[in-house]
NUZA-149097 format. One line per 8 residues: number of its first residue (from 1); for each residue y, x, z of C-alpha. Coordinates in Angstrom, 1 decimal. Layout:
! residues N
NUM> Y:X:Z  ...
! end
This chain:
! residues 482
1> 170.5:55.9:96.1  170.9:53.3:98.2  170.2:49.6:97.9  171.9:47.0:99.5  171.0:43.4:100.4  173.7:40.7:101.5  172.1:38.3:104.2  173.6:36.3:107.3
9> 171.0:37.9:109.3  172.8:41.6:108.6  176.1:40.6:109.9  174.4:39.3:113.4  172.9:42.5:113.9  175.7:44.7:112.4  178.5:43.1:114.8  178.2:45.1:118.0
17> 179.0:42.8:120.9  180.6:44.3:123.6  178.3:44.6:126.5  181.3:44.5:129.4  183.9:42.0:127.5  187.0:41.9:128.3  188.1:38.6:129.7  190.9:36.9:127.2
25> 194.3:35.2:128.5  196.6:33.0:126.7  199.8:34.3:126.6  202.0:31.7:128.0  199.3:29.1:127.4  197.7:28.1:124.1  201.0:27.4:122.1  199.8:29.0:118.8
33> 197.1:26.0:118.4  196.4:27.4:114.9  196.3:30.6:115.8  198.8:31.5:112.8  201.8:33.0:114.9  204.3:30.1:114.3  203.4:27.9:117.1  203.3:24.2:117.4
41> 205.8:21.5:118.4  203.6:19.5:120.8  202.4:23.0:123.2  205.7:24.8:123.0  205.4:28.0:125.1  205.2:27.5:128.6  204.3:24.3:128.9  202.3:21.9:130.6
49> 200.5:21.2:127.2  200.0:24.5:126.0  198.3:25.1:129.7  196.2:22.4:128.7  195.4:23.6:125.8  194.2:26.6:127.0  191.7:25.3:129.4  190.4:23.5:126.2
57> 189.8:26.3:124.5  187.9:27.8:127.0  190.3:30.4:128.0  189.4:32.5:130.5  193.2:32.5:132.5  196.6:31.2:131.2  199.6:33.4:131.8  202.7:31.8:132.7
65> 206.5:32.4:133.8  208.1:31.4:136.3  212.2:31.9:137.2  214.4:30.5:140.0  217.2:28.9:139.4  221.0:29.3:141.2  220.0:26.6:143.6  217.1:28.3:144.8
73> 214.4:25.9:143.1  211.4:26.9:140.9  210.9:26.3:137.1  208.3:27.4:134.2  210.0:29.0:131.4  210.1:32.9:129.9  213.8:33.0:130.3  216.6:34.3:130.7
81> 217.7:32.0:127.5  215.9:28.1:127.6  216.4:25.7:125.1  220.1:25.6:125.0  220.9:27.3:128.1  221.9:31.3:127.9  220.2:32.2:131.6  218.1:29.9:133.4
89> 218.5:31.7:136.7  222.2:31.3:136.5  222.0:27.3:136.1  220.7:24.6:138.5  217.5:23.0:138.9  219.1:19.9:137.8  220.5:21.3:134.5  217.5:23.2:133.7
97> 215.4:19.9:134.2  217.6:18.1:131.6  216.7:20.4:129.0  213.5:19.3:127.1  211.0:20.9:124.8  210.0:20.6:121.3  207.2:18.0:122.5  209.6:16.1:124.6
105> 209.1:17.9:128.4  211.2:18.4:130.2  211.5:22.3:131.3  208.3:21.9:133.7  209.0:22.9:137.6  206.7:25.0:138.7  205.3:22.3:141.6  204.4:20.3:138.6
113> 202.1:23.1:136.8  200.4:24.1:140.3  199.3:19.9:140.1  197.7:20.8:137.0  196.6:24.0:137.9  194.6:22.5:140.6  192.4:20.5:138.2  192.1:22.8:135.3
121> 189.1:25.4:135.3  190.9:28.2:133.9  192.2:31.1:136.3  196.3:30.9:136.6  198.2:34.0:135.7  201.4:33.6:137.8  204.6:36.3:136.4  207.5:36.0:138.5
129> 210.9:36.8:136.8  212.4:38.2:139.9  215.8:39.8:139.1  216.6:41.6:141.7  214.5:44.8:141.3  216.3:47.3:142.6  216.9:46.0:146.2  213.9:46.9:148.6
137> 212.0:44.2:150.0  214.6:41.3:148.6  212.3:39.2:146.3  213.9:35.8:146.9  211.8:34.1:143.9  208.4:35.4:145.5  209.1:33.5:148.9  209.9:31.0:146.9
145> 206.4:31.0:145.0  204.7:31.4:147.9  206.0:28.6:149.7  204.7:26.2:146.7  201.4:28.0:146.5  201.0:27.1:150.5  202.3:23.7:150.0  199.8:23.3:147.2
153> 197.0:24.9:149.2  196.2:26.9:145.6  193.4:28.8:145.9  194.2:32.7:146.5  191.0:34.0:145.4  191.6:32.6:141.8  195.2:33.4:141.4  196.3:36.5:139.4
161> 200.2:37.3:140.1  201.9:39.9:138.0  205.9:41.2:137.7  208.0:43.8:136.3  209.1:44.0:139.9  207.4:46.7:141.4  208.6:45.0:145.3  207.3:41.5:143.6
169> 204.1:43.9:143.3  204.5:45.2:146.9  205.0:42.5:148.9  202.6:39.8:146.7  199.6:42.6:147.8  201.2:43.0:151.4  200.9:39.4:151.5  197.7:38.0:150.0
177> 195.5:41.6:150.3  192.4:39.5:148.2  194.6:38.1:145.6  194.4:40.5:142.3  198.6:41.7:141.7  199.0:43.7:138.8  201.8:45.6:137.9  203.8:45.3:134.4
185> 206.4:48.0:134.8  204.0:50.7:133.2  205.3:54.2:133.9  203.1:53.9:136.9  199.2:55.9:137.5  196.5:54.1:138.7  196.7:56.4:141.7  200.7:55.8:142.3
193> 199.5:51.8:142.2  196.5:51.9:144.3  198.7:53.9:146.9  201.1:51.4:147.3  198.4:48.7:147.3  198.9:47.5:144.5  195.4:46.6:142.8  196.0:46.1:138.7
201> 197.8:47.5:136.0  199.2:44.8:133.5  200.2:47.1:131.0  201.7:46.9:127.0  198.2:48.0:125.1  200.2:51.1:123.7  200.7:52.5:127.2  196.7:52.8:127.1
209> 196.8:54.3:124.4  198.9:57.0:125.1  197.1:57.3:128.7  193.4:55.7:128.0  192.0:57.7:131.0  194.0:55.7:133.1  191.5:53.1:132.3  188.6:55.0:133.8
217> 191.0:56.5:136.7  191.8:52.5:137.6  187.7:51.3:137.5  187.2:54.6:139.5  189.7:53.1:142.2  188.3:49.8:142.1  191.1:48.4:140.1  191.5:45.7:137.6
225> 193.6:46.6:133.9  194.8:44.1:132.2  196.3:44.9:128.4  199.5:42.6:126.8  200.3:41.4:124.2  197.7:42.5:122.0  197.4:40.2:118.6  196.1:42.1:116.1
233> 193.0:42.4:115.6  192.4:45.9:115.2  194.5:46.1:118.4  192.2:43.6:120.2  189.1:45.8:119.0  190.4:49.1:120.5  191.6:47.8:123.9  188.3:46.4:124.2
241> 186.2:49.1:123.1  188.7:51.0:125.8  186.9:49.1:128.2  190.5:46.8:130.0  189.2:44.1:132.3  191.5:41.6:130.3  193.3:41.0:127.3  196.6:38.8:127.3
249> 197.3:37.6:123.7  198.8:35.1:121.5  195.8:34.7:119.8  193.1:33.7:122.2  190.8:32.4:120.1  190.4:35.4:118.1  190.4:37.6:120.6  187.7:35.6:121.7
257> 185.3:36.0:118.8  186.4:39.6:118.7  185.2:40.3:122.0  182.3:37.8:121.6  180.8:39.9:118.1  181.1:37.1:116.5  184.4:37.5:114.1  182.8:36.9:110.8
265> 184.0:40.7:108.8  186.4:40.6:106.7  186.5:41.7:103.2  188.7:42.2:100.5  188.7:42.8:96.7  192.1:44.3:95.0  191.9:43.8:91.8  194.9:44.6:89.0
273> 194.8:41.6:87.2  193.5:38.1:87.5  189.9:38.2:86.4  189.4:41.6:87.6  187.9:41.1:90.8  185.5:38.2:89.5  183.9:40.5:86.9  183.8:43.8:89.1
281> 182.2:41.9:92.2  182.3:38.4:91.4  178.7:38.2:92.6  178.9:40.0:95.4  181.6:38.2:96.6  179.6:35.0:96.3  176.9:36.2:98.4  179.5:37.8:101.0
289> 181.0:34.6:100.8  177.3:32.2:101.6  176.5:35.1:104.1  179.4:34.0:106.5  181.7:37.2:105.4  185.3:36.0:105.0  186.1:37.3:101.8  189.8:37.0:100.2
297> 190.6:38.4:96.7  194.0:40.3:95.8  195.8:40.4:92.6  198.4:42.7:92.2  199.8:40.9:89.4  200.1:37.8:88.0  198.5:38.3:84.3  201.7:38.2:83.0
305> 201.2:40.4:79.8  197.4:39.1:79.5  197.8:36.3:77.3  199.1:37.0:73.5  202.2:35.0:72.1  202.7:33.6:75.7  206.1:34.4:77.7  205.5:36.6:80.9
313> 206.5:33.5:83.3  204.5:30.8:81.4  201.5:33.1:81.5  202.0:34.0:84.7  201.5:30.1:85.6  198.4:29.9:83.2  196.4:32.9:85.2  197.3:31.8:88.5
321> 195.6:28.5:87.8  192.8:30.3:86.8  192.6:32.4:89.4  192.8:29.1:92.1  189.7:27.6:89.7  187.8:31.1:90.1  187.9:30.9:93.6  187.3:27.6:94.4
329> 183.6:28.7:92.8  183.2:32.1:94.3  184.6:30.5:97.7  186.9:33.4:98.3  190.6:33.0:99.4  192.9:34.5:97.9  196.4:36.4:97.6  199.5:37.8:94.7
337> 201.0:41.2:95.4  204.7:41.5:93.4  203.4:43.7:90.8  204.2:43.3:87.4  201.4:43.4:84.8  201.5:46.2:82.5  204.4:47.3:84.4  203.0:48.9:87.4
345> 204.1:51.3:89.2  204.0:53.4:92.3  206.8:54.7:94.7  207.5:54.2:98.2  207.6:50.5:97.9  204.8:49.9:96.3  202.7:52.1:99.0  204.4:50.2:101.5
353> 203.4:47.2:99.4  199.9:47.5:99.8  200.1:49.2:103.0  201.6:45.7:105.0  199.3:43.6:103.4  196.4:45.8:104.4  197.4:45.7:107.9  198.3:42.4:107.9
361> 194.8:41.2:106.6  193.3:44.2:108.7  190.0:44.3:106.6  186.4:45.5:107.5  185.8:45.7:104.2  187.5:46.7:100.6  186.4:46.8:97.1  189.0:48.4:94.6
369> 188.8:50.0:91.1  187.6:53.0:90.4  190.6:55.5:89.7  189.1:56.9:86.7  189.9:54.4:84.5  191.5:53.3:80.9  193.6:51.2:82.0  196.7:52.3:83.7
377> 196.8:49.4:86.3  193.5:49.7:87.3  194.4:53.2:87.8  197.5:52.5:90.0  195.9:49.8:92.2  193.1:52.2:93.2  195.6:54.8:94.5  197.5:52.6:96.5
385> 194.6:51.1:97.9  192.6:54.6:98.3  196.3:55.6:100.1  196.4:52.9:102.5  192.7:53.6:103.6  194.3:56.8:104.3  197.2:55.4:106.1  195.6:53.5:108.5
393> 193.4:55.8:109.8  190.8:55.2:107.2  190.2:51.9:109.4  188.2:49.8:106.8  185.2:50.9:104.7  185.9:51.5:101.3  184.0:50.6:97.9  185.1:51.3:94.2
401> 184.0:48.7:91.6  183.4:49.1:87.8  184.8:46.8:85.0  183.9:47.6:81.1  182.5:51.3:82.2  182.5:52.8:79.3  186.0:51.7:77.9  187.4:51.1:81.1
409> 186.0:52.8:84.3  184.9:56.5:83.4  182.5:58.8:85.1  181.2:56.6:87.1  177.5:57.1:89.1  177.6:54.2:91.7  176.3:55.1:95.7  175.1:51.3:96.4
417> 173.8:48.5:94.7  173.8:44.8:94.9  171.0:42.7:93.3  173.1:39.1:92.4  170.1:37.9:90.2  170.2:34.3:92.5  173.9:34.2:91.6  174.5:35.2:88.5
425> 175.5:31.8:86.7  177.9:31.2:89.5  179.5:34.4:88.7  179.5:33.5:85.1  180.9:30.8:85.7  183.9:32.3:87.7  184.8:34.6:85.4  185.1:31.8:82.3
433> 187.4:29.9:84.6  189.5:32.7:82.9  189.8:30.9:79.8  193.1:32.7:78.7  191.4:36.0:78.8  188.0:34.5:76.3  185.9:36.9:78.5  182.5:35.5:76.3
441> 182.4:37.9:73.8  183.6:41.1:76.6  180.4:40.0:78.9  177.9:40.1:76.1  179.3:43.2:74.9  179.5:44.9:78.0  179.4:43.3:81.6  176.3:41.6:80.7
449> 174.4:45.1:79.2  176.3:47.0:82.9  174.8:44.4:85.1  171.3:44.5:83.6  171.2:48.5:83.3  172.5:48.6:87.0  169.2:46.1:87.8  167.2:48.2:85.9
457> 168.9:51.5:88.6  168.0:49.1:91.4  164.9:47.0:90.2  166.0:43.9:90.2  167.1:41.8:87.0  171.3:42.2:87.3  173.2:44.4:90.1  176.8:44.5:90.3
465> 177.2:48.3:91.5  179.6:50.6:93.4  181.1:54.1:94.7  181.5:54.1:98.5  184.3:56.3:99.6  183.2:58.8:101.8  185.0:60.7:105.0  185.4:57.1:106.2
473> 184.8:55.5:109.9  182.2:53.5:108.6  182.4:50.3:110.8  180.0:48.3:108.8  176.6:49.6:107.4  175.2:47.5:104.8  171.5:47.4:105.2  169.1:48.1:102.5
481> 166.9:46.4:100.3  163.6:46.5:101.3
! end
């Protein structure tokens, strides 16, 4: 059997760090400062802060738009739609310039972000929203651009221009031969690019994965592929484990750490009920936790059938208090499903449940119930755990905890061990943060006698224990206990 140990040290030399990383790009600068999708009023999107923040963060390029307007002048914004206006290239420079963003700029020209361009360290990533695609060789807005990058002497050699415009494309490489162009559209090869001089491939991350040789076919040619917008973190990990040059992303900062190896792992333990979690791996958790793991526990329900005499809503309230005192001693964030307890069921929704918030949290880890249990919730929480590890590819490594074995969890003959003798009386104390539940007498009666027997299994004096789930990717090998 194996034994496990949980120290800082195994997650440094567990995370693989990608020997050619792939170089990150804010997607139209750093707007989402917090990294938590909704962006912030002071670096709206396109903006001369959110460029700024970017070369804060260490960014390795900022990505940016830029549209002409109907009297043939230059401004910074995604378009078509700005602020109030429906289509920026149908309104004059003037009218665009009266508009202002949620910080108080006003729509930036594009003169005024090649001024800060010029003293930022970051490498500019220049798209041009040219409209007029399907008229050979008429690319108004380009001419446009590269008057202002002349008139701002910017340098060439650090400058990466991209378009949906495949004449943009044609007649930016025709132009400036050393400057990298790359290509948005696509639905063109490596090969069909590199022919027409064209030198990169800016393509959506799922194009690559439909064609992921055309990642090797571009290197082979001497080309540069850069993936957009890629923001989840499993999608970040598989672009670049691909091996694209760069990686333009709403979330810069994690891509960073993903690419850098070091994106502490994330775990997560679904439990049924409130307390569950706590007294199946409450002390593993703890030591995940001080090891640098982020951890975040998951309640299916709210403990709303768990307290005698006391009203579903009103106990509801009681365990979720507890829950926010148990974790503010174990350390571990945490999360409700919708469930209902002692109502739970399973159907389509509830798969699909459990599925979102498993992609959403997109785990390295996840400790669950084992499915043979007494107790019908714990039952139905394993499955639709054990069904989304299924779902999505078997992406995360998956563990099986026991509570009460005996009563509870049946047949159970554990695969790994964790020795939580230094954190036992945090774990304790946890689990009586439960004080609805008057989980005294059910530890000396049982959790207490499990953990010592399962010390006694791995030679230590308590061990919380556990079934791995085989036919798994296993992306995270825990080491063993010397």
């Amino acid at each position: 059997m194996r034994r496990i140990i949980l120290v800082l040290a195994a997650i440094l030399a567990q995370t693989a760090v990608l020997s050619a990383q792939a170089k990150i790009i804010a997607h139209r600068g750093h707007w989402n400062v917090n990294e938590t999708g909704k962006g912030n009023v002071e670096t709206p999107q396109n903006s001369l802060a959110s460029y700024k923040a970017a070369d804060q963060i260490g960014a390795w390029g900022s990505e940016f738009d830029v549209n002409m307007t109907s009297d043939g002048q230059l401004v910074v914004c995604h378009g078509p739609r700005i602020v109030s206006l429906a289509d920026v290239q149908k309104e004059t420079f003037n009218t665009v310039r009266g508009e202002h963003l949620s910080n108080g700029e006003a729509v930036p020209s594009l003169d005024e972000l090649l001024v800060l361009i010029k003293k930022s360290k970051i490498r500019p990533i220049l798209e041009i929203k040219e409209d007029y695609r399907d008229k050979e060789g008429y690319v108004p807005c380009f001419d446009k651009v590269a008057q202002a990058l002349k008139k701002h002497r910017i340098d060439m050699d650090n400058l990466t221009i991209i378009s949906f415009s495949l004449e943009v494309c044609k007649a930016a490489a025709k132009k400036y031969p050393k400057t990298m162009v790359q290509y948005l559209g696509g639905e063109k090869s490596p090969d069909e690019l590199n022919a027409l001089g064209i030198k990169g491939l800016d393509y959506h991350y799922t194009v690559f994965d439909k064609h992921p040789e055309w990642v090797k076919r571009a290197h082979d040619l001497g080309m540069e592929v850069n993936a957009w917008t890629v923001d989840k973190k499993r999608d970040i990990k598989r672009m670049a484990a691909l091996g694209v040059d760069q990686i333009t992303t709403n979330y810069p900062v994690l891509a960073q750490k993903i690419v850098d190896g070091t994106l502490p792992k994330k775990v997560l333990i679904i439990g049924a009920h409130p307390d569950d979690p706590e007294t199946g791996c409450g002390g593993t958790m703890i030591l995940m936790k001080r090891a640098g793991y982020d951890v975040k526990c998951v309640y299916l329900t709210r403990g709303e059938a768990g307290i005698e005499g006391v009203k579903g809503d009103e106990a509801a309230k009681i365990r979720s208090e507890e829950v926010k005192n148990a974790c503010a001693i174990t350390g571990a964030d945490h999360v409700f499903l919708t469930q209902i307890d002692g109502q739970t069921e399973i159907n389509k929704a509830r798969y699909d449940e459990m599925l979102a918030l498993i992609q959403d949290e997109d785990p390295d880890i996840v400790f669950t119930h084992w499915p043979i249990d007494g107790h019908r919730d714990h039952r139905i929480c394993s499955i639709l755990v054990y069904d989304s590890w299924r779902r999505t590819g078997r992406s995360f490594d998956l563990y099986y905890f026991e509570v009460m074995t005996g009563v509870q969890t049946q047949n159970f003959n554990p695969t790994d061990y964790v020795d939580i003798t230094s954190v036992l009386e945090e774990k304790y104390k946890a689990c009586y943060c439960h004080k609805s539940q008057n989980l005294e007498p059910v530890f000396e009666g049982w959790h207490t006698p499990m953990e010592v027997f399962r010390g006694i299994e791995n030679r230590c004096k308590a061990a919380e224990a556990f079934i791995r789930q085989v036919n798994g990717n296993r992306i995270f090998e825990m080491p063993e206990n010397k």
